[in-house]
VOPAGU-2260 file (C-alpha; in pm, 1 decimal, decimal comma):
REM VOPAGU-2260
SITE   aa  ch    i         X         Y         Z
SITE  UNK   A    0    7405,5   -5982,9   29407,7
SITE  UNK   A    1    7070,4   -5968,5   29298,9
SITE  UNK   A    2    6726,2   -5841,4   29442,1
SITE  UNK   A    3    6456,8   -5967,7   29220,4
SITE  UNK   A    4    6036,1   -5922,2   29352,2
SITE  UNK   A    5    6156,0   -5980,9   29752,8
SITE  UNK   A    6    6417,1   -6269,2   29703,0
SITE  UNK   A    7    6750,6   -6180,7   29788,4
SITE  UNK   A    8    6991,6   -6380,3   29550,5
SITE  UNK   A    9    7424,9   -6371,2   29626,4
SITE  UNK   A   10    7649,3   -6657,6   29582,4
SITE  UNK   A   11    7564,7   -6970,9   29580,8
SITE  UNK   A   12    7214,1   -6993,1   29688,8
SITE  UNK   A   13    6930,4   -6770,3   29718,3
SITE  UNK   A   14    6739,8   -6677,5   30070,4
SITE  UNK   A   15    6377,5   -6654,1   30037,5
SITE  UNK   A   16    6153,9   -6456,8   30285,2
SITE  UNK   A   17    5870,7   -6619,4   30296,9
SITE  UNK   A   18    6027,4   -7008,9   30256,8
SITE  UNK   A   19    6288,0   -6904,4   30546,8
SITE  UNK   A   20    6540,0   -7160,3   30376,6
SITE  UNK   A   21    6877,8   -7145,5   30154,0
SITE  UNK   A   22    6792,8   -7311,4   29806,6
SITE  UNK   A   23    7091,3   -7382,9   29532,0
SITE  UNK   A   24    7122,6   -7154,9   29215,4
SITE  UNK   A   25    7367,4   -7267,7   29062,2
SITE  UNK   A   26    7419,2   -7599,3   28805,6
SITE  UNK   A   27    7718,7   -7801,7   28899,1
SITE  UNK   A   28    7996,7   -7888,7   28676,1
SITE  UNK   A   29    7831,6   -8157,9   28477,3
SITE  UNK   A   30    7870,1   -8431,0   28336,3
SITE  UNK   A   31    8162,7   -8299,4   28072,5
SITE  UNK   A   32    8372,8   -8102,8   28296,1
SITE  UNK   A   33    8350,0   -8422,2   28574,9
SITE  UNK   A   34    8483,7   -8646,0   28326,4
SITE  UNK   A   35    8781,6   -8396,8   28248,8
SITE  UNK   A   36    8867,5   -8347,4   28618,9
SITE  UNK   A   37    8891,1   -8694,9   28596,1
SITE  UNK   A   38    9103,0   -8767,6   28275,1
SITE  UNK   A   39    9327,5   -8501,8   28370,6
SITE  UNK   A   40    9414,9   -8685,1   28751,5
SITE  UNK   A   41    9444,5   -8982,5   28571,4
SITE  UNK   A   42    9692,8   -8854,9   28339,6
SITE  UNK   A   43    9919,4   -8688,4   28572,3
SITE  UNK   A   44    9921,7   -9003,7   28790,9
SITE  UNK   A   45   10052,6   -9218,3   28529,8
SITE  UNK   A   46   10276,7   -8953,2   28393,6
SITE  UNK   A   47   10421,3   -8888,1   28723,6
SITE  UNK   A   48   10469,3   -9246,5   28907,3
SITE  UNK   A   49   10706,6   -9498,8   28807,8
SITE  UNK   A   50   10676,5   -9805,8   29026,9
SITE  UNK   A   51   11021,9   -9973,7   29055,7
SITE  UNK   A   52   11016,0  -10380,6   29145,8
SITE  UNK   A   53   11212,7  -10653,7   29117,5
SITE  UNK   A   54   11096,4  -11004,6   29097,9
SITE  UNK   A   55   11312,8  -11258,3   29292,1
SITE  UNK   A   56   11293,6  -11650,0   29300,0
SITE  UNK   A   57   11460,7  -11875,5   29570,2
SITE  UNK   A   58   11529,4  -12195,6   29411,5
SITE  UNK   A   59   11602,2  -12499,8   29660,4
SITE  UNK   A   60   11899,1  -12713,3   29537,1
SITE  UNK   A   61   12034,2  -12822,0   29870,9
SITE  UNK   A   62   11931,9  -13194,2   29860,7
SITE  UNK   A   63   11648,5  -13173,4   30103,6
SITE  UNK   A   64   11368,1  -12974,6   30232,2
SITE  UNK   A   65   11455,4  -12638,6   30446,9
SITE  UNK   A   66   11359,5  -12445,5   30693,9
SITE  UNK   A   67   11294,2  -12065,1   30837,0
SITE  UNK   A   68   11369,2  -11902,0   30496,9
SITE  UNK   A   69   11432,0  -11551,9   30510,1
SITE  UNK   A   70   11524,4  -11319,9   30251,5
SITE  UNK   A   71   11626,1  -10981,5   30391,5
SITE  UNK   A   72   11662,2  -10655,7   30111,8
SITE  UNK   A   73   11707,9  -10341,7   30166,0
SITE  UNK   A   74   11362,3  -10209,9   30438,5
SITE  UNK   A   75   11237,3  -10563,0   30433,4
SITE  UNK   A   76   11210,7  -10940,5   30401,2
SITE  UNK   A   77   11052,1  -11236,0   30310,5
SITE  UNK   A   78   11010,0  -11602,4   30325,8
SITE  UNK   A   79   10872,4  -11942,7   30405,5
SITE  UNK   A   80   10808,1  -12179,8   30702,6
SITE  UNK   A   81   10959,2  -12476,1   30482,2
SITE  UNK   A   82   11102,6  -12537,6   30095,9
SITE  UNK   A   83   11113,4  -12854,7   29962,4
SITE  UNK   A   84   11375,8  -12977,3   29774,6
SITE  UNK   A   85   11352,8  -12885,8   29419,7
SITE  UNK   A   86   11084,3  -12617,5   29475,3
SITE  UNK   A   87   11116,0  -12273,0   29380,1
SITE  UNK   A   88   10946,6  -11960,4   29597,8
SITE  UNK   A   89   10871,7  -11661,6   29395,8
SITE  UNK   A   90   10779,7  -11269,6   29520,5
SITE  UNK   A   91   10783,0  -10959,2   29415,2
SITE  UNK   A   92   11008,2  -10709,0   29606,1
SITE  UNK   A   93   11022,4  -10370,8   29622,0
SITE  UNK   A   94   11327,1  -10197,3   29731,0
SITE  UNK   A   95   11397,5   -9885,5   29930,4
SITE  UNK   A   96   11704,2   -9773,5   29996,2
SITE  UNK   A   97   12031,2   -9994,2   29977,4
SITE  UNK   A   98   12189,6  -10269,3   30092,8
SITE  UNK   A   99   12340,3  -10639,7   30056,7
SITE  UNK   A  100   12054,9  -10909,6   30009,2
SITE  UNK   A  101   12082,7  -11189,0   30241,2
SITE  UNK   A  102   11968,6  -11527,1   30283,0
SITE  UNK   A  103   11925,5  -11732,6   30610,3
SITE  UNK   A  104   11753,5  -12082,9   30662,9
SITE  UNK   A  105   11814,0  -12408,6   30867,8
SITE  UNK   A  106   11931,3  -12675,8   30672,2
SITE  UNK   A  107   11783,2  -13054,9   30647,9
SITE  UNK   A  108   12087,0  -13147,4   30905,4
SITE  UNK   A  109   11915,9  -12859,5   31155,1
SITE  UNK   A  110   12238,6  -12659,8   31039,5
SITE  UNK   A  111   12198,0  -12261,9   31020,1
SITE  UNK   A  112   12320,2  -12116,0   30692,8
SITE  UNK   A  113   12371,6  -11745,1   30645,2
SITE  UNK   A  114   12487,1  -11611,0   30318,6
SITE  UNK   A  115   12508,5  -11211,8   30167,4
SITE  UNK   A  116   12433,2  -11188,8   29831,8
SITE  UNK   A  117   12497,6  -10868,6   29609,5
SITE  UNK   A  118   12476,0  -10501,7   29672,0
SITE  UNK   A  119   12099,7  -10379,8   29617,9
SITE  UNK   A  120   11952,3   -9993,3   29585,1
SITE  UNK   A  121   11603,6   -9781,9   29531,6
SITE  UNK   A  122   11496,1   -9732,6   29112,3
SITE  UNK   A  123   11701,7  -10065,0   29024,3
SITE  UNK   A  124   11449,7  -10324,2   28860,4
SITE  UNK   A  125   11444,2  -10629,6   28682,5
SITE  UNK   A  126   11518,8  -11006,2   28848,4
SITE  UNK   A  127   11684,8  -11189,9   29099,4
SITE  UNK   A  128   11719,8  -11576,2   29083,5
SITE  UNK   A  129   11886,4  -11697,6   29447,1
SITE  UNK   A  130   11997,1  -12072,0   29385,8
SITE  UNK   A  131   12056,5  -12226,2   29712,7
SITE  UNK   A  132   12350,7  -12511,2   29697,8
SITE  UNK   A  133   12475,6  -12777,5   29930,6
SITE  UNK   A  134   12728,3  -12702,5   30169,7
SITE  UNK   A  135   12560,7  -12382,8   30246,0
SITE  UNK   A  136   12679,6  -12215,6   29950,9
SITE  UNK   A  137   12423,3  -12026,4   29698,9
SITE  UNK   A  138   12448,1  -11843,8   29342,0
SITE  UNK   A  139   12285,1  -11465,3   29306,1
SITE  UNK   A  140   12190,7  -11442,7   28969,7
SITE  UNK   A  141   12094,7  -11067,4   28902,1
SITE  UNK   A  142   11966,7  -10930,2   28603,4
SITE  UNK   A  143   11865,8  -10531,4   28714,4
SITE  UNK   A  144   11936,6  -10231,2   28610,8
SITE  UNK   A  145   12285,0  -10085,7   28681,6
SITE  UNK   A  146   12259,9   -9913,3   29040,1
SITE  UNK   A  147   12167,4   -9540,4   28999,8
């Protein structure tokens, strides 16, 4: 604390008698010590955070279009309203906790297929192919890391 000709100076501002009002004293950090405070956040977040995924494709070999895809995993699901023949529906799933994958859709004959597909867990990553067959039958074609 500092008294210097009537101003009364402590902290972070000053106090002036005759302006009645706080005014700042101190510099701020700059432009240097901003950009570490920013390296270092950015550093720790990228040494700290490993984002697991696995990408999955659905490929249609049933012979005709279907409908009312749904691909559960393990805390979620996704799909599509229709898949044509032939056509292959990619995404990007991330998993958390474990579980069988399963596959449900209505066939071209209106027929409702369910199948399981293999054990999945949290930190496993790599790729999934799903080949649906005729018949309701379908291949699981993983390529992930071993389950941890």
């Amino acid at each position: 604390m500092k008294i210097q000709a009537g101003i009364f100076r402590a902290g972070w501002g000053s106090w002036s008698p005759t302006l009645g009002a706080r005014t700042s004293t101190r510099q701020g950090w700059g432009t240097q010590g901003f950009r570490g405070v920013v390296l270092s956040v950015a550093l720790m977040a990228l040494a700290a955070c490993h984002s697991y995924h696995v990408d999955a494709t659905v490929e249609n070999r049933t012979g005709g279009a279907i409908q009312l895809l749904e691909v559960d995993y393990p805390s979620a699901s996704f799909g599509a309203d229709t898949l044509a023949a032939g056509a292959v529906l990619p995404y990007r799933i991330q998993l958390r906790g474990s579980g069988p994958l399963k596959v449900q859709y209505t066939g071209s004959d209106g027929r409702q297929v369910q199948v399981e597909g293999p054990t999945l867990a949290e930190r496993q990553e790599g790729r999934i192919e799903i080949v649906l067959l005729p018949d309701g039958k379908a291949e699981f074609h993983p390529q992930l890391t071993p389950l941890p």
